[in-house]
KELO-747181 format. One line per field, with one value per atom (N, C-alpha, C, O): residue number from 0; atom name; x, y, z. Coordinates in pm, 1 decimal. Each point is the difference from the previous one (the first is absolute). Layout:
! residues N
seq	(NUM,...);
atom	(CA,...);
X	(X,...);
Y	(Y,...);
Z	(Z,...);
***
This chain:
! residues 85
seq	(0,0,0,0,1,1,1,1,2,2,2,2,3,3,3,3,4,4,4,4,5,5,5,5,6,6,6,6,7,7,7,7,8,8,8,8,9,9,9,9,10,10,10,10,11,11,11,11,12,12,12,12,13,13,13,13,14,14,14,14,15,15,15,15,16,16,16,16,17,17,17,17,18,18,18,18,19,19,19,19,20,20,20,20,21,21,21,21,22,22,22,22,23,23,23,23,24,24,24,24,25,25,25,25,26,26,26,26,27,27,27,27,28,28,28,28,29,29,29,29,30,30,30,30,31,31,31,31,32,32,32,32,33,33,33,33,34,34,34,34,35,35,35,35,36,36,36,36,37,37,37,37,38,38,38,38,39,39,39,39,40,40,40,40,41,41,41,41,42,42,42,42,43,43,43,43,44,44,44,44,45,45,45,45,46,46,46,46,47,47,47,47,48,48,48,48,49,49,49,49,50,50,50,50,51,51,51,51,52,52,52,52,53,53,53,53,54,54,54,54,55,55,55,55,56,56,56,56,57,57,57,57,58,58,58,58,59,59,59,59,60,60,60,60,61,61,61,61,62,62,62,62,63,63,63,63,64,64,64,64,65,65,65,65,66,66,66,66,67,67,67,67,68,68,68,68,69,69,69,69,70,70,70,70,71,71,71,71,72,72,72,72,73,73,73,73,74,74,74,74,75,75,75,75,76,76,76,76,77,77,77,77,78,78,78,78,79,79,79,79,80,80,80,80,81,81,81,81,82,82,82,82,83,83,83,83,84,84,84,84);
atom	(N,CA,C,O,N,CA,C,O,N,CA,C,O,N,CA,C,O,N,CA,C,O,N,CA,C,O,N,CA,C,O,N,CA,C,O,N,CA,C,O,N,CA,C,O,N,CA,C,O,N,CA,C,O,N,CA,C,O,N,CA,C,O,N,CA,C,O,N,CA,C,O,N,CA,C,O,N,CA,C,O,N,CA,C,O,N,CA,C,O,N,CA,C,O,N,CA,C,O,N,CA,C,O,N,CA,C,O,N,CA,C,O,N,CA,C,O,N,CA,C,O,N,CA,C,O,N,CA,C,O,N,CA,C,O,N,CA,C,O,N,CA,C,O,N,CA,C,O,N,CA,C,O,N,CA,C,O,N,CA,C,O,N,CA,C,O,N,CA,C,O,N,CA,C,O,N,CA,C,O,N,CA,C,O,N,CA,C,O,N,CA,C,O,N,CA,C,O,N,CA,C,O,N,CA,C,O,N,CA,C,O,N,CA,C,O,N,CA,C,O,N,CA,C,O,N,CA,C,O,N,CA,C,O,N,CA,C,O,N,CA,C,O,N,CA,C,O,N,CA,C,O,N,CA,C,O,N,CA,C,O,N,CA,C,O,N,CA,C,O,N,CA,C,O,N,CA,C,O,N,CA,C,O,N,CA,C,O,N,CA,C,O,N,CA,C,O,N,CA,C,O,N,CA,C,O,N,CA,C,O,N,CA,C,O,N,CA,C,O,N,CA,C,O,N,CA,C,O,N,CA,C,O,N,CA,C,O,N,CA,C,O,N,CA,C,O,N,CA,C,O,N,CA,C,O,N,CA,C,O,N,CA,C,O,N,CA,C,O,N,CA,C,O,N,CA,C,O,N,CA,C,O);
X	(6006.7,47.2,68.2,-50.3,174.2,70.8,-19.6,-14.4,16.2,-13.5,134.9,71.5,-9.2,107.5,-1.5,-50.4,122.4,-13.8,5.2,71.1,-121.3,48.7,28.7,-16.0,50.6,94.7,-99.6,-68.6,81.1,-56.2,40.9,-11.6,94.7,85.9,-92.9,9.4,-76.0,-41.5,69.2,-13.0,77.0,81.3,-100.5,-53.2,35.5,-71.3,67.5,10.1,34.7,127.4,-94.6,66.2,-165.8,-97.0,-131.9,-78.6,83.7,-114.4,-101.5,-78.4,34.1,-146.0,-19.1,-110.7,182.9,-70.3,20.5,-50.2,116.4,44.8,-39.3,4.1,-42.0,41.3,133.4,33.8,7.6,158.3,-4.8,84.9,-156.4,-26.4,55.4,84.9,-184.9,75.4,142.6,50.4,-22.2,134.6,98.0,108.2,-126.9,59.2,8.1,106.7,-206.2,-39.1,62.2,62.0,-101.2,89.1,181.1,88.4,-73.1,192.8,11.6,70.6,-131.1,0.8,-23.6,43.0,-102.2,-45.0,129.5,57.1,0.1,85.7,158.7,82.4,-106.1,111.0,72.5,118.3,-265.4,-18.0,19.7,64.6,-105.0,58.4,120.6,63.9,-40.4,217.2,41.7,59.9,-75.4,70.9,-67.0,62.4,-141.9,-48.9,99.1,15.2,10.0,61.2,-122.4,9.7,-141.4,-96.1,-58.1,-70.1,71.5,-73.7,-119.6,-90.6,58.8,-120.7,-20.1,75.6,-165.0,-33.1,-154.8,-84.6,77.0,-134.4,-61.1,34.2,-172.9,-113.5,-91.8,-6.1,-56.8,-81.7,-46.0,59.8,-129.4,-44.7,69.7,-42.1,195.6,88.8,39.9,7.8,23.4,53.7,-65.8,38.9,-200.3,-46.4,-54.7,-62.4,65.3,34.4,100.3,-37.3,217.2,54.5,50.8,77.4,-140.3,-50.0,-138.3,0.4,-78.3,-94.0,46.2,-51.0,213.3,14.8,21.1,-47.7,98.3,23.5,149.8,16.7,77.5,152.8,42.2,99.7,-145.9,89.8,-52.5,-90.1,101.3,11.2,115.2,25.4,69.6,106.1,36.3,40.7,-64.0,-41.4,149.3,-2.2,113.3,128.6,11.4,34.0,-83.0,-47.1,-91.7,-20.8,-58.2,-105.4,33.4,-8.5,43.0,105.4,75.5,-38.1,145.3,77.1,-94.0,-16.1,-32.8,-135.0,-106.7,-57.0,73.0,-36.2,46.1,-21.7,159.4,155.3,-17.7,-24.0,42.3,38.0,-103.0,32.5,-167.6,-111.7,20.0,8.9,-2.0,19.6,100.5,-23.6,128.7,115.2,-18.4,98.3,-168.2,-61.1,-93.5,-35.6,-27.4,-82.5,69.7,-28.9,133.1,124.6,58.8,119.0,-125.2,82.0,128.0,83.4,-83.3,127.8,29.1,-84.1,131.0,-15.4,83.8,100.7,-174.2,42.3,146.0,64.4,-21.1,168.1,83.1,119.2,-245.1,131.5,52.7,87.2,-167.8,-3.4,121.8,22.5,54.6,141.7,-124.6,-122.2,218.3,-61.5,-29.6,65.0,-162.5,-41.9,-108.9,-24.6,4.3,-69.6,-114.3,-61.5);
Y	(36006.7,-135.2,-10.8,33.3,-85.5,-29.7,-134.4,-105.9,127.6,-136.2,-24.2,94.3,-262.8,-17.1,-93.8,-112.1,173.8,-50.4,-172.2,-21.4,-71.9,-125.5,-48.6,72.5,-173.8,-50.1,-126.2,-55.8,33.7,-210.0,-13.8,87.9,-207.3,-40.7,-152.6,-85.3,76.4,-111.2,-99.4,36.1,-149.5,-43.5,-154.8,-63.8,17.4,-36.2,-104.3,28.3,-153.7,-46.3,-161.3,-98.1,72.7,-64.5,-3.5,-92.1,241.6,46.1,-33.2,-48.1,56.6,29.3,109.9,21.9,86.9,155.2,51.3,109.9,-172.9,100.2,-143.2,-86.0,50.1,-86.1,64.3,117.6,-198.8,13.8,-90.2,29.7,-117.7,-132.1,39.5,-53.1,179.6,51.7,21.4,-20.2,83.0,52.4,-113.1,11.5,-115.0,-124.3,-41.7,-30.9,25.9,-42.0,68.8,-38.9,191.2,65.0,-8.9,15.7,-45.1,-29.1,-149.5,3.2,-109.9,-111.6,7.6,-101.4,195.9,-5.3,104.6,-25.7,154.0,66.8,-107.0,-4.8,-71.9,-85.3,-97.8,-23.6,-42.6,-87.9,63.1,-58.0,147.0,98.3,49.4,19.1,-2.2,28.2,-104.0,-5.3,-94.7,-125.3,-66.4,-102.0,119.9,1.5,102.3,-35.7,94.7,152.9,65.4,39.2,-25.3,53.9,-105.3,68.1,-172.9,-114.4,12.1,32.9,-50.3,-87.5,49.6,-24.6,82.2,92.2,-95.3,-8.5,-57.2,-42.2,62.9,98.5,-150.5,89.0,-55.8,-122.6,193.9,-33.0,-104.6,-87.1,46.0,-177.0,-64.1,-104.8,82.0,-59.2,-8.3,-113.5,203.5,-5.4,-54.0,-58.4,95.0,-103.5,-98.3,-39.8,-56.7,-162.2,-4.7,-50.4,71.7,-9.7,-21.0,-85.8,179.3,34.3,-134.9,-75.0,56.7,-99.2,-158.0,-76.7,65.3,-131.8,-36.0,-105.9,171.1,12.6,-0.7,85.5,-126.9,-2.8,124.5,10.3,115.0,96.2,77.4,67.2,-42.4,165.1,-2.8,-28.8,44.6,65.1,83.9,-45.0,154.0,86.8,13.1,52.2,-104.0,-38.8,-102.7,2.2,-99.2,-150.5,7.7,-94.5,170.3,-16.1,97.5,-62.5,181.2,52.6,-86.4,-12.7,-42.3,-137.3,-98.3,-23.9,-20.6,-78.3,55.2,-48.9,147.9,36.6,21.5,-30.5,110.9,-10.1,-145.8,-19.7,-118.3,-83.9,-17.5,15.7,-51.2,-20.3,75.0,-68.0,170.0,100.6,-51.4,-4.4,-27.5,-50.8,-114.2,-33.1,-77.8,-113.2,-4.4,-113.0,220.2,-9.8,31.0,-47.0,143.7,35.2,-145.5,22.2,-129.0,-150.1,-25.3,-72.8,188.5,36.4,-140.9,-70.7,7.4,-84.7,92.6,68.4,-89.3,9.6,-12.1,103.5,-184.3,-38.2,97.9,27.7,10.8,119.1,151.7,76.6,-70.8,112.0,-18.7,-109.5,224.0,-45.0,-47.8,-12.1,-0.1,-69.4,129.4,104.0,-125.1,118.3,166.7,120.4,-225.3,86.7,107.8,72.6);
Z	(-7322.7,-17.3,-136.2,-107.3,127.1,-149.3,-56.6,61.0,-187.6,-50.7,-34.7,-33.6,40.1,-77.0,-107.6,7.7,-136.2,-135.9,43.0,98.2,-144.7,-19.5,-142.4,-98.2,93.4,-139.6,-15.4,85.7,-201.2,-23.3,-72.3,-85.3,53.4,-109.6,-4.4,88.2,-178.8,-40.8,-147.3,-117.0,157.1,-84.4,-54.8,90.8,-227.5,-27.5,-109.7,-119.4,177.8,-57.0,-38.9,33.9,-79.4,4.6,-96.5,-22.3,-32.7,-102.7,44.8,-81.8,219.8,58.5,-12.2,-49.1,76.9,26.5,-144.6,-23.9,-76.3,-180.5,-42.7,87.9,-213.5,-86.0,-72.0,-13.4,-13.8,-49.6,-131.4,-84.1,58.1,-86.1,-170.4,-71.5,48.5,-107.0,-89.0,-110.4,258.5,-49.5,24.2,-57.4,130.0,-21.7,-118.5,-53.0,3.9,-138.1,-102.5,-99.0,157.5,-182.1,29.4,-84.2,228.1,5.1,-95.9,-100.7,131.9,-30.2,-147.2,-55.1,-35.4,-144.0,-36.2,-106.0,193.0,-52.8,-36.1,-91.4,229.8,-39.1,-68.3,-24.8,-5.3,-142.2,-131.4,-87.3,73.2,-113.6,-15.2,-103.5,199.2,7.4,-35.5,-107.4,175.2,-10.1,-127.2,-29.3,-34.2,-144.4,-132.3,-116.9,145.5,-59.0,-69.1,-116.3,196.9,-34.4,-117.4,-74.8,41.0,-67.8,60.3,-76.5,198.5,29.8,147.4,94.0,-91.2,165.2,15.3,-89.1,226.6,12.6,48.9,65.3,-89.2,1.5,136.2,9.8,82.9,135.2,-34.2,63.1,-124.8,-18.5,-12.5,48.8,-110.2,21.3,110.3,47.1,17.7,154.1,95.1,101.1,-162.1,110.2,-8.1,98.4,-249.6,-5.9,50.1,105.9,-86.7,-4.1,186.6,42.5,29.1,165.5,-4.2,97.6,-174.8,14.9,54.2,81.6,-197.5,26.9,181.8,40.8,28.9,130.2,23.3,86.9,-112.6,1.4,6.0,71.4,-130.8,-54.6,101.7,-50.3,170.5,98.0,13.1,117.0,-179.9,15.8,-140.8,-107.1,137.7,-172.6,-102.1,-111.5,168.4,-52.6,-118.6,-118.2,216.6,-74.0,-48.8,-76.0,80.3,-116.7,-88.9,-105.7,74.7,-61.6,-107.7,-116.4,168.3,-74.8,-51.4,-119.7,196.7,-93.1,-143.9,-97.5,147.3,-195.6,-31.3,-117.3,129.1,-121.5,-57.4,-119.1,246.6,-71.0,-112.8,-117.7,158.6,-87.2,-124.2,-102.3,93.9,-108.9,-129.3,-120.7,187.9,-67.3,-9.9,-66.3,88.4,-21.9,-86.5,-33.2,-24.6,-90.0,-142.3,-110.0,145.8,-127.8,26.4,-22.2,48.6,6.1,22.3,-53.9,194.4,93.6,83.1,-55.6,126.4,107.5,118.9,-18.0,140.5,125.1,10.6,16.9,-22.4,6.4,-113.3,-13.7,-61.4,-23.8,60.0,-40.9,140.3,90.3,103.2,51.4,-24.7,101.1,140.2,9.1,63.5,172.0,45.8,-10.1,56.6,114.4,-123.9,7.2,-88.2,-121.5,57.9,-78.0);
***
């Protein structure tokens, strides 16, 4: 009797079967730091007051949301950022 190979492609687009949470996190802190010019990289407790408030799952916008903050604390205002910052 032969056996035949089978395949399983399990795709996991959801972070039930991996947490992924992390590395969300260090894209979202790598990117704040670019867009900082390396000023100000946040740190996991930041990110997750920041994920706490509830608004921010979209790791883009929350991203931009601590540029702005950041530069708000240097006594930047918002409106000085072009559109689509």
């Amino acid at each position: 009797m032969s056996m035949t190979p089978r395949i399983l492609l399990a795709l996991d687009i959801d972070g039930v079967l991996r947490d992924v949470s992390q590395s969300y996190r260090r894209a979202l802190a790598d990117t704040v730091e670019h867009f900082t010019q390396g000023a100000f990289r946040p740190s996991a407790p930041e990110i997750d007051q920041l994920k706490a408030e509830g608004c921010w799952n979209n790791d883009w916008e929350g991203s931009q949301e601590l540029v702005y903050r950041y530069f708000e604390n240097l006594g930047h205002q918002r409106q000085d950022f072009p559109p689509g910052f």
